[in-house]
N, CA, C and O atoms as a printed pandas DataFrame, in Angstrom:
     atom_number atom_name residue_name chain_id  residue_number  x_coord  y_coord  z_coord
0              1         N          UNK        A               1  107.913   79.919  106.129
1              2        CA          UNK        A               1  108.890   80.763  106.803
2              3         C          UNK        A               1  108.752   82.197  106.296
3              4         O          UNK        A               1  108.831   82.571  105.126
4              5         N          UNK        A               2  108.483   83.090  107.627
5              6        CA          UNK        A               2  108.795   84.423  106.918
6              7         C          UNK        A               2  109.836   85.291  105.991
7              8         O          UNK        A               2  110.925   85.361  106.561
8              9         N          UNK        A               3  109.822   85.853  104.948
9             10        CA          UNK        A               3  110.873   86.418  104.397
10            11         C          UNK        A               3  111.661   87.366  105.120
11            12         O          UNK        A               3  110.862   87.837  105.930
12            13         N          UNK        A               4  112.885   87.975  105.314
13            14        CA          UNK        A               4  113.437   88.759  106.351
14            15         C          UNK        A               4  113.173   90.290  105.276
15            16         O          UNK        A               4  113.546   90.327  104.104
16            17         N          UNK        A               5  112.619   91.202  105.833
17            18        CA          UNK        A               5  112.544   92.338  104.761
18            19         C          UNK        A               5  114.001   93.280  104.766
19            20         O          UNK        A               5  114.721   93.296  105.764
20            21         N          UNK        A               6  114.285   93.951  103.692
21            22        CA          UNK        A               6  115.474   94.488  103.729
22            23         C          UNK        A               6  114.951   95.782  103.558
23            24         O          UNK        A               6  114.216   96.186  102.657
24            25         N          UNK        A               7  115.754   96.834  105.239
25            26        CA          UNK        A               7  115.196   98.030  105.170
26            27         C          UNK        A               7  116.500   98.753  105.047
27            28         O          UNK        A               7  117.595   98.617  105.594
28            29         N          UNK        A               8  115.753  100.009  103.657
29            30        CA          UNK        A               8  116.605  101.398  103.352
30            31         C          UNK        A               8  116.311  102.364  104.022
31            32         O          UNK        A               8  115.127  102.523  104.319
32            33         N          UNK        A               9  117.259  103.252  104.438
33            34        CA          UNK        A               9  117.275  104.061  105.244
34            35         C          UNK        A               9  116.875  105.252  104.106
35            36         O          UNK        A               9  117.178  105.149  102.917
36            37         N          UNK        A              10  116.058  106.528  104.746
37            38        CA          UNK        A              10  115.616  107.548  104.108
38            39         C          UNK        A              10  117.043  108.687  103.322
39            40         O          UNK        A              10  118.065  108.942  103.960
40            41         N          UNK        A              11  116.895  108.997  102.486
41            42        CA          UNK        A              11  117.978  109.580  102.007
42            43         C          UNK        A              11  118.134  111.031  102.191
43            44         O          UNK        A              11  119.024  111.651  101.610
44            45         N          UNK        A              12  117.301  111.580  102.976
45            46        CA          UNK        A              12  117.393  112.807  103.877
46            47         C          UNK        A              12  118.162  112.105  105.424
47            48         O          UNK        A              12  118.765  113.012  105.997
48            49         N          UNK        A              13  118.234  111.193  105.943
49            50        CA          UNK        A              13  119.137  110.768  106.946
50            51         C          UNK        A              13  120.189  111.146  106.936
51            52         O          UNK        A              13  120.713  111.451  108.007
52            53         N          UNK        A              14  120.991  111.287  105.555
53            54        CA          UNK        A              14  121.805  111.602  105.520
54            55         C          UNK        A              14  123.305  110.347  105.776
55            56         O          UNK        A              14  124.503  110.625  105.711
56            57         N          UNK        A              15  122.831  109.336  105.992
57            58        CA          UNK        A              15  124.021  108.298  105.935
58            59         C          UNK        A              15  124.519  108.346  107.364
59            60         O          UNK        A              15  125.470  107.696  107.798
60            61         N          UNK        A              16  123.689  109.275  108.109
61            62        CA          UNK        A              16  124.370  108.842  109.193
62            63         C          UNK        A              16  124.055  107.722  109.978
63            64         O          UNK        A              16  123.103  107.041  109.595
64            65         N          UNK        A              17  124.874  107.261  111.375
65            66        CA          UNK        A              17  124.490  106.311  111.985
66            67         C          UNK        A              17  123.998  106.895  113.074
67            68         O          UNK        A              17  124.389  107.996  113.463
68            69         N          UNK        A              18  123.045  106.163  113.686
69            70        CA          UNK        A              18  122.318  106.537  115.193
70            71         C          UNK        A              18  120.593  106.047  114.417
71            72         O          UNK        A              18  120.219  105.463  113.400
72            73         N          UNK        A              19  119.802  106.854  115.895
73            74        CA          UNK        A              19  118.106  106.756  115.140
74            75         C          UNK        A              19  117.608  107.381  115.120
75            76         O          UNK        A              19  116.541  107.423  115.733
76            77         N          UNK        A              20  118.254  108.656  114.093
77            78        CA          UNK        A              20  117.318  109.137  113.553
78            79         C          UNK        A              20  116.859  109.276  111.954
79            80         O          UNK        A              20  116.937  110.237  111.189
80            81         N          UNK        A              21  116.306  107.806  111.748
81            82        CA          UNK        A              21  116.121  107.918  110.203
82            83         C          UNK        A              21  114.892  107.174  110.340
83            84         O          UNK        A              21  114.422  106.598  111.321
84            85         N          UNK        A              22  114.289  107.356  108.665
85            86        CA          UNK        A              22  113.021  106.949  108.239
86            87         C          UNK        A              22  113.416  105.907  107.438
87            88         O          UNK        A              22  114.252  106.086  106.552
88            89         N          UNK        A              23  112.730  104.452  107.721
89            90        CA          UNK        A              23  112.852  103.385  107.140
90            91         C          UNK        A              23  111.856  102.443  106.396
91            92         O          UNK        A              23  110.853  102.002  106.957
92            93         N          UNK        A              24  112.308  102.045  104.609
93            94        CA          UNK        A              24  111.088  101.851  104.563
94            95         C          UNK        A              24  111.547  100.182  103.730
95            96         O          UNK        A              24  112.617   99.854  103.218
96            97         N          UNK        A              25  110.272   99.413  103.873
97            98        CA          UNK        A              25  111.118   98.025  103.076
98            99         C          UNK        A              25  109.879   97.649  102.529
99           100         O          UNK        A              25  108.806   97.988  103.028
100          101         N          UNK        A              26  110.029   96.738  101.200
101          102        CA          UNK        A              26  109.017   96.362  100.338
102          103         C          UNK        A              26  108.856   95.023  100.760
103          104         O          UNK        A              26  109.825   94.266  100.700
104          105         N          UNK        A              27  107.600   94.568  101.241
105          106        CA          UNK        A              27  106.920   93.587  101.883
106          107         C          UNK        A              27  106.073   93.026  100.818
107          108         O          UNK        A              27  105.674   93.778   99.929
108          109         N          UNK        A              28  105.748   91.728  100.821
109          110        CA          UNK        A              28  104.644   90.630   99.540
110          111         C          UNK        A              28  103.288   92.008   99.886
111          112         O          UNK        A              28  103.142   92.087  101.106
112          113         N          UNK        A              29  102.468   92.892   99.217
113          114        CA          UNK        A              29  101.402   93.589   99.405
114          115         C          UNK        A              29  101.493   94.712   99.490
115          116         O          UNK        A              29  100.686   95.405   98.870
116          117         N          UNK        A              30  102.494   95.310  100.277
117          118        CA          UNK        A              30  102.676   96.352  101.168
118          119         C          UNK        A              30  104.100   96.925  101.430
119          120         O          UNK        A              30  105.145   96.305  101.626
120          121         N          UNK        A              31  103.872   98.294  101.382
121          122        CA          UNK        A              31  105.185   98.636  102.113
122          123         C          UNK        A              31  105.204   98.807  103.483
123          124         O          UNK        A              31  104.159   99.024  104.095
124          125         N          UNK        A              32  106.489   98.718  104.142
125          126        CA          UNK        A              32  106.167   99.017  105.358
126          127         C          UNK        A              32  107.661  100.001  105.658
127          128         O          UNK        A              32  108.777   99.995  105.139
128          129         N          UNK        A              33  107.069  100.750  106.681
129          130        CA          UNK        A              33  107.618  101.970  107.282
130          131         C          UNK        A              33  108.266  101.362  108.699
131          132         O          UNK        A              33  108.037  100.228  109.121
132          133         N          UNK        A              34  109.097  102.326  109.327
133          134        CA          UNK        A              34  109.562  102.074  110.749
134          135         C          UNK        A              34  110.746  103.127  111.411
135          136         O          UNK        A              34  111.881  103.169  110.934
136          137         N          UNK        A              35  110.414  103.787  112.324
137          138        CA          UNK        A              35  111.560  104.729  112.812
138          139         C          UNK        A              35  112.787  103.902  113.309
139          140         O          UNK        A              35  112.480  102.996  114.083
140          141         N          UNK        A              36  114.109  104.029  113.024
141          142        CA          UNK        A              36  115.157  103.601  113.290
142          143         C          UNK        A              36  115.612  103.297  114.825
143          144         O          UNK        A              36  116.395  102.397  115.130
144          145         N          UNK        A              37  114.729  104.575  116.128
145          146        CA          UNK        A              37  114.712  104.321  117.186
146          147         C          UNK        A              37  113.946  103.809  118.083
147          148         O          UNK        A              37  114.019  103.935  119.306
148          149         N          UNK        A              38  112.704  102.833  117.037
149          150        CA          UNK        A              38  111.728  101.751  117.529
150          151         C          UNK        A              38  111.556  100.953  116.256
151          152         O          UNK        A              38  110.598  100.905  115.485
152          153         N          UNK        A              39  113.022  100.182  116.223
153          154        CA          UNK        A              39  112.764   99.235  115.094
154          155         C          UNK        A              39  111.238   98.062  114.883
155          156         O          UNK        A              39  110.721   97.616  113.859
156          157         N          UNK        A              40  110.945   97.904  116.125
157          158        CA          UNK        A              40  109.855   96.927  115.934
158          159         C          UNK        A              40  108.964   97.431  115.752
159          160         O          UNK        A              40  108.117   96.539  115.788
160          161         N          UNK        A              41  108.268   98.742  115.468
161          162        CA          UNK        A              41  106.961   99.303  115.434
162          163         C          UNK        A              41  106.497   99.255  114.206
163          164         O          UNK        A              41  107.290   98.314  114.229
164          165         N          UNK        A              42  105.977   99.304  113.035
165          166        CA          UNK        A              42  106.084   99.100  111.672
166          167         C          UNK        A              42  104.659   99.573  111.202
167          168         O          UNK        A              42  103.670   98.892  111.474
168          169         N          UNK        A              43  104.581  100.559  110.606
169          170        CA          UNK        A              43  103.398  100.865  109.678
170          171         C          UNK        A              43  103.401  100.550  108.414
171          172         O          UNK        A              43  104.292  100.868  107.626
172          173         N          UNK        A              44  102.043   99.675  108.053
173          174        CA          UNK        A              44  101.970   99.409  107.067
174          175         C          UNK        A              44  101.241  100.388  105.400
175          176         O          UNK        A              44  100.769  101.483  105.706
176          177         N          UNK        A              45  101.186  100.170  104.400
177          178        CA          UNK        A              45  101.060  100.831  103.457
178          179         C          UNK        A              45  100.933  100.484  102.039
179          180         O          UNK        A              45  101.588   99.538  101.602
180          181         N          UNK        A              46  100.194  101.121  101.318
181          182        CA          UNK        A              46  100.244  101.235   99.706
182          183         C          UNK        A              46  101.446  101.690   99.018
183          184         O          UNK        A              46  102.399  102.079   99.693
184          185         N          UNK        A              47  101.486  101.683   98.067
185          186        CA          UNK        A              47  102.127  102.816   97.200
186          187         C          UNK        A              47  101.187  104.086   97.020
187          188         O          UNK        A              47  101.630  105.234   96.973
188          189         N          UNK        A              48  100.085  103.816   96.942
189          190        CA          UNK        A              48   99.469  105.001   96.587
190          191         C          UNK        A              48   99.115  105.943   97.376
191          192         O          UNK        A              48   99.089  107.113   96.993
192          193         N          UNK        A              49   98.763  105.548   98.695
193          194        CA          UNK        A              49   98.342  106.580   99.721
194          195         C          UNK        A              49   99.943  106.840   99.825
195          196         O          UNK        A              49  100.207  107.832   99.145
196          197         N          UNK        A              50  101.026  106.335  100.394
197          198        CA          UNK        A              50  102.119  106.667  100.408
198          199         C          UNK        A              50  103.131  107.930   99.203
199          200         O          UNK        A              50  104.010  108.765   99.419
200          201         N          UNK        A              51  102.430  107.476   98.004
201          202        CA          UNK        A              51  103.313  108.834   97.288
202          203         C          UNK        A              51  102.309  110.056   97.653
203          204         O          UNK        A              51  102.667  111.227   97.525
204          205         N          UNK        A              52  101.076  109.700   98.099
205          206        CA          UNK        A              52   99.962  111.065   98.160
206          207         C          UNK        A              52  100.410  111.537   99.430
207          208         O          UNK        A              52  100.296  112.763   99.425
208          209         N          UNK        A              53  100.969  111.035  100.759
209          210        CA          UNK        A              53  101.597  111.906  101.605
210          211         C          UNK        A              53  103.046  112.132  101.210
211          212         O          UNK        A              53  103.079  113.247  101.730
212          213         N          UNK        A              54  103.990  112.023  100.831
213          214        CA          UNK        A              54  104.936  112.037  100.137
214          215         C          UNK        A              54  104.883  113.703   99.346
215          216         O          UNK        A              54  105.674  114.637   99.485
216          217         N          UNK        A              55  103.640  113.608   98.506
217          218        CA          UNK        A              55  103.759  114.978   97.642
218          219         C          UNK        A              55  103.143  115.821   99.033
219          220         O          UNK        A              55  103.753  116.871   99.234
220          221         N          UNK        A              56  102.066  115.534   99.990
221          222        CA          UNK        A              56  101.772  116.703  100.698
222          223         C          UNK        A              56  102.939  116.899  101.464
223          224         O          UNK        A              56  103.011  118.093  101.756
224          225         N          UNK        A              57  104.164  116.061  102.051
225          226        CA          UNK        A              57  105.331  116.605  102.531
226          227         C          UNK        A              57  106.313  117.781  101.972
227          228         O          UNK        A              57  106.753  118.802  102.500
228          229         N          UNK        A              58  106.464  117.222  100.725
229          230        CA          UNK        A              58  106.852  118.068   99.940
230          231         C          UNK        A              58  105.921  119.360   99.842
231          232         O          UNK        A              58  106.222  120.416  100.398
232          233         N          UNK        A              59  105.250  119.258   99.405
233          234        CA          UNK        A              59  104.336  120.864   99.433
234          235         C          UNK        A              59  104.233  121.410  100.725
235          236         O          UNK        A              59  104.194  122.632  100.587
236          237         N          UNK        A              60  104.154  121.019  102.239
237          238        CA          UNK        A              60  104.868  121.608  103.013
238          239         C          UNK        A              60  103.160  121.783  103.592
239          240         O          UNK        A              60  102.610  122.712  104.184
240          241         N          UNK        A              61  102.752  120.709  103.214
241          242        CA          UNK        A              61  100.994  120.589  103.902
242          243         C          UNK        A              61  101.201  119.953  105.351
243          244         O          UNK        A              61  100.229  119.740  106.076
């Protein structure tokens, strides 16, 4: 049976409700990503490539 993943909402969202937030949940391997206003779409991921776009966001690359 699949595990149900538990997704946090991005903390630039701001707590609000509706879809516009960035969602991300820790999966057996992988993280996975998903926009709040196409819950089923899901990109998958490292940690590592993930903090390396993470810092180019931040630096404003």
């Amino acid at each position: 049976m699949a595990q149900a993943l538990h997704w946090q909402k991005s903390t630039f969202s701001g707590g609000a409700e509706g879809n516009a937030c960035v969602e991300l949940a820790a999966a057996p391997a992988c993280i996975r990503l998903r926009e709040s206003d196409s819950p089923a779409t899901h990109l998958r991921t490292t940690p590592t490539p993930l903090a390396g776009l993470l810092l180019h966001i931040k630096a404003g690359r």
